[in-house]
N, C-alpha and C positions, 0 to 999 in steps of 0.2 A: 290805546292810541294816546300821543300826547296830545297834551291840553296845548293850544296855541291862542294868541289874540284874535278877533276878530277881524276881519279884513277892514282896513281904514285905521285902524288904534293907531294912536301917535308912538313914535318910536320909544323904547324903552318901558311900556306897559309893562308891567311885572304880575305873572300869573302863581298861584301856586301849584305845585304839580301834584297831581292827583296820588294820594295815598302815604303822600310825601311825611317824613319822622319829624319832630318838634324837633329846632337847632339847639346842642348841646354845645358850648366854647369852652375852649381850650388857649390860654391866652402866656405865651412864655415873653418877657421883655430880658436885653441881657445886653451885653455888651464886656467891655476888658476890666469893668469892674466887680461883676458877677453875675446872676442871673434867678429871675422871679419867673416862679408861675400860677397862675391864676385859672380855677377852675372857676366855670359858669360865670364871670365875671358881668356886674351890667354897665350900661354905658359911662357912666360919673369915673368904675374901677378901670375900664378899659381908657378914660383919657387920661387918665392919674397915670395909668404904665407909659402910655408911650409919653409922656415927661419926665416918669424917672429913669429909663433907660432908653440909650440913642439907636437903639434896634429892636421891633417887635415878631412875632410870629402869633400870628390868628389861627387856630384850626376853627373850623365850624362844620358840624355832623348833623346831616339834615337840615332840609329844605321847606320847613313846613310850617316857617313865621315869616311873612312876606315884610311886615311892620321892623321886624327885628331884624331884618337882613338890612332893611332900607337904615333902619338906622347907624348897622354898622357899617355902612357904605357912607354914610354923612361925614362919620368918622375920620375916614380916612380918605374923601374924597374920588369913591370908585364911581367910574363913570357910568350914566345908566344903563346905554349900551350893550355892554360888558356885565352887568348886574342881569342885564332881561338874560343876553346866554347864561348864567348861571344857573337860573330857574328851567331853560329848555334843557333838559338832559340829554340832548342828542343829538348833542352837536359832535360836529367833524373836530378832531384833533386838526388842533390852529394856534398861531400866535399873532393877538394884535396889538400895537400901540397907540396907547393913548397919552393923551400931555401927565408927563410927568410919572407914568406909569407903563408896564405892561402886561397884558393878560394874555393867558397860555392856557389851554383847554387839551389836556389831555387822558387817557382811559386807564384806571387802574383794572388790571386781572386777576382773577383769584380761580383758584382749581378747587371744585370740590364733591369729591366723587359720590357723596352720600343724594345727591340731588339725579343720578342713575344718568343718562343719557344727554342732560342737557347740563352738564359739569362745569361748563364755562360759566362764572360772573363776569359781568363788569360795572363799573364804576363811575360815574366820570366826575375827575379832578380839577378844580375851576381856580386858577392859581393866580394871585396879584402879586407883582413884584413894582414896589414904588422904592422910594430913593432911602429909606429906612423903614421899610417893614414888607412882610409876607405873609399873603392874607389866602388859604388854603379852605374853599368847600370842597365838603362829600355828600356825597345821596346819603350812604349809608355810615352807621362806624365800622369801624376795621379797617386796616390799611398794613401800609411796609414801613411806615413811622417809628414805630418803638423803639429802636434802637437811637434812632437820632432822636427823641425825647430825652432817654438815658441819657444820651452824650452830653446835653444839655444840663440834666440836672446835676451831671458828675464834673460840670462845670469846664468842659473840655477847652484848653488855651485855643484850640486849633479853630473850633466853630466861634466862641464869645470874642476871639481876637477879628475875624473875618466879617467882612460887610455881608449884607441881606443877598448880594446875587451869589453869595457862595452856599450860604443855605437852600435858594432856588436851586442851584444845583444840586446840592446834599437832595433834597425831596425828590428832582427827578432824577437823579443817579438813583433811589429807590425806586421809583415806577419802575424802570426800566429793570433793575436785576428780578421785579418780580415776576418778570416777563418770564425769564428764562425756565424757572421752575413747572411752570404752564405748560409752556413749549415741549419743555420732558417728556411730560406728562403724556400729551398729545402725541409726541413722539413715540412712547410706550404702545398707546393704543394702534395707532400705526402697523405696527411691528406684529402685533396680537391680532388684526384682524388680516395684515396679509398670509401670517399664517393659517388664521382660520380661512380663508378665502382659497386656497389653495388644497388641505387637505380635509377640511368639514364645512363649507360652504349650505349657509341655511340663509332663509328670508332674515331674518334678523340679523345678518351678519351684512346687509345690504343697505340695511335701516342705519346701521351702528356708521357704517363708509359713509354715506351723507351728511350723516352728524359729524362724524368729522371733521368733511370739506366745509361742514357750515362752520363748525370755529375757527379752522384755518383763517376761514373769509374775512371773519371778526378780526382775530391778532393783526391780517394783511391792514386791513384797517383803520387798525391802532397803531402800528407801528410807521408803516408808510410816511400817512403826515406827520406823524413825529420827527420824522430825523428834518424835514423841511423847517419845523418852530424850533429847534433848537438850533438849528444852523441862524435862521431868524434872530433869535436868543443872542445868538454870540455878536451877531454883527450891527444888532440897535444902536439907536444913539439915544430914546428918550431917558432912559435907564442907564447912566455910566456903568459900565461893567468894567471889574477889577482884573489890567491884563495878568495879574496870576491865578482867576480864576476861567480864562477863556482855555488854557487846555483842559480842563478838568469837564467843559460845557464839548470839545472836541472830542474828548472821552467817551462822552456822553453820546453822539452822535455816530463815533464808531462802534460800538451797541447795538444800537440802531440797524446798520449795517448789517452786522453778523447777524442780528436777529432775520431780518428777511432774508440772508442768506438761505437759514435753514429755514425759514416757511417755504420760501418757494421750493425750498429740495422735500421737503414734505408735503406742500401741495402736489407736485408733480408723482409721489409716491401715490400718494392717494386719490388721484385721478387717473391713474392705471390699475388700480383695487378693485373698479367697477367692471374694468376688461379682464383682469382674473379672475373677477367670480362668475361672470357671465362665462368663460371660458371652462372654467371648473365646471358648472353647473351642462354644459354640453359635453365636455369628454364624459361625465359619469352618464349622460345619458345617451353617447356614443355606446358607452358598456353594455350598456341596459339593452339598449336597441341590439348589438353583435350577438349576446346570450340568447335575446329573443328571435333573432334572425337565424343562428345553429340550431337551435331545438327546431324553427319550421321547416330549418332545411330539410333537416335529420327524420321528419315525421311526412316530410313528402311523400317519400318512393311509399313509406309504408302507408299512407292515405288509399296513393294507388294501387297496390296489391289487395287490402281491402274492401277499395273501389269495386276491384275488378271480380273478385270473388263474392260478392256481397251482390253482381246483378240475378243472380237465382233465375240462369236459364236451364235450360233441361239437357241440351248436348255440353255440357261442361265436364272432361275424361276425372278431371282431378276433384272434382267433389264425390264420384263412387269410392274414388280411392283411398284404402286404409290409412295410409299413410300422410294424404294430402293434407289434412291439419296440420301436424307434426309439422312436414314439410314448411310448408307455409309460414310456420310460428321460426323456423329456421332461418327462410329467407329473408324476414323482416327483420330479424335479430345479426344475422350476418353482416344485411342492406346498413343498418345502424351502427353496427359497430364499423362497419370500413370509412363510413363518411367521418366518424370521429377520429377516424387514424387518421384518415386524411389532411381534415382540416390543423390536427396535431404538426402534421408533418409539413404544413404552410406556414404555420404559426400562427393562427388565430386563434387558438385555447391552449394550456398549459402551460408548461413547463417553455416551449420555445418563445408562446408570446409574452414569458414572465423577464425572462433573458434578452427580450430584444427590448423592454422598456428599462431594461436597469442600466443607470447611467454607469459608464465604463470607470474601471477601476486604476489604482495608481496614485490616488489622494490629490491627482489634479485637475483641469478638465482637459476633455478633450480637444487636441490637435485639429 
């Protein structure tokens, strides 16, 4: 469970979260004249950057110095508001504004299958966008970043020429593609267990279908309130945003878009997975049952004949008679083999019941 304040704390109490990683920084300053970066930087190094260059970027990884957040929140005047949901890791994908800033709370995903059943991570990304810097936590390290680090150090004209809301965009134009790789993923499984659901349908194949309406649930989500803070995102006012970086933030939001397109075409996939394997799991034991209902048919008459020879009265013509076993062993065998022709020729066993389940031929469906 998360840790919360106690009920009555003044607003903005700052908790630390239980189990939570020491903050590692990451600190790049850059602008059109080039660009510095600063690993573990402490306070003196971090205001020395943002006086030598007119734009900064903060990473901070881990949540687990409340003292050290607080102070780089002094820093760069983040509201404490905005600093207390930092700390609560479970918040709702949101965008607020504050004087002179804005915060955006959204879910990074990661896929990863070694973790078996519950393959879904997430993240949450606690992002400050002020009028010359961008100040990004994580729970954990690891992200969709490295690439825009690169660009950064490779000195890219396009990102060091461009203000801080095109970087906010660069960062969530990365949450968002790594959305899609997930979604794959999910979709893969998807596809793997309607076919198991259909022709090997087992308990675990039941377990596997809820797990993965439970990540579904997650991505819906994540992504949901998203496309709402960036549409938020584009049309603030605390934060001037650059109108050539407002298609790229529209970009962004049609993403968004397409991404719930396909969850909901995959949730609704796999909220009929559960009426196929329930359906699977009765036709086979429709089978089960028809096999076992021909053999009791079939061993009826022969019960009765049995029956009938088996009550040991004394006027019975056919127990003197030589031949009455024989006989007897004839009529059951006759008795059994006609009912098998029979029901052959209904088509509930063989050959005709196998022809009247095979879908018709032609390579297309049927008319």
């Amino acid at each position: 469970m998360p840790r919360r304040a106690p009920v009555g704390s003044s607003p903005g109490t700052l908790l630390q979260p239980s189990g939570a990683r020491p903050p590692r920084w990451q600190a790049f300053g850059y602008g059109p004249q080039g660009c510095e970066e600063l690993r573990q930087p402490d306070i003196a190094a971090l205001r020395a950057l943002c006086q030598r260059h007119p734009r900064v970027w903060l990473n901070v990884d881990g949540l687990g110095d409340v003292e050290a957040l607080r102070r780089i929140a002094d820093v760069f005047g983040l509201h404490p508001l905005a600093l207390e949901d930092v700390l609560n890791t479970h918040q709702r994908t949101k965008a607020d504004e504050f004087p002179g800033q804005v915060f955006l709370i959204a879910r990074m995903l990661h896929w990863n299958p070694s973790l078996g059943l519950h393959a879904l991570e997430a993240d949450q990304l606690s992002l400050f966008l002020g009028r010359d810097f961008v100040i990004t936590f994580q729970e954990h390290p690891g992200d969709n970043f490295d690439l825009l680090r690169e660009r950064l150090r490779a000195r890219q004209p396009e990102l060091l020429g461009r203000g801080v809301d095109y970087l906010a965009y660069e960062l969530l134009d990365a949450v968002i593609d790594g959305y899609f790789p997930v979604l794959e993923a999910i979709g893969e499984q998807v596809e793997k267990l309607e076919l198991e659901a259909l022709e090997n349908p087992r308990h675990q194949t039941l377990v596997e279908i809820h797990e993965c309406k439970r990540d579904l649930i997650e991505m819906r989500r994540s992504v949901w309130p998203l496309r709402e803070a960036l549409h938020r995102l584009e049309h603030q006012q605390q934060v001037p945003i650059d109108p050539l970086t407002r298609p790229y933030l529209a970009d962004c939001h049609d993403h968004t878009v397409q991404l719930m397109d396909l969850i909901e075409s995959f949730r609704d996939i796999a909220a009929s997975l559960t009426e196929i394997y329930l359906t699977s799991n009765s036709n086979r034991l429709n089978e089960v049952m028809k096999v076992l209902t021909i053999i009791s048919t079939i061993f009826i008459p022969l019960t009765f004949v049995v029956g009938v020879y088996g009550m040991n009265f004394h006027h019975m013509p056919e127990l003197g008679w030589r031949y009455g076993y024989l006989l007897c062993l004839l009529l059951m065998l006759a008795v059994a083999v006609a009912l098998t022709l029979y029901f052959r020729h209904k088509g509930w066993i063989g050959r005709a019941s196998r022809e009247r389940d095979r879908p018709p031929s032609g390579g297309g469906p049927a008319a």
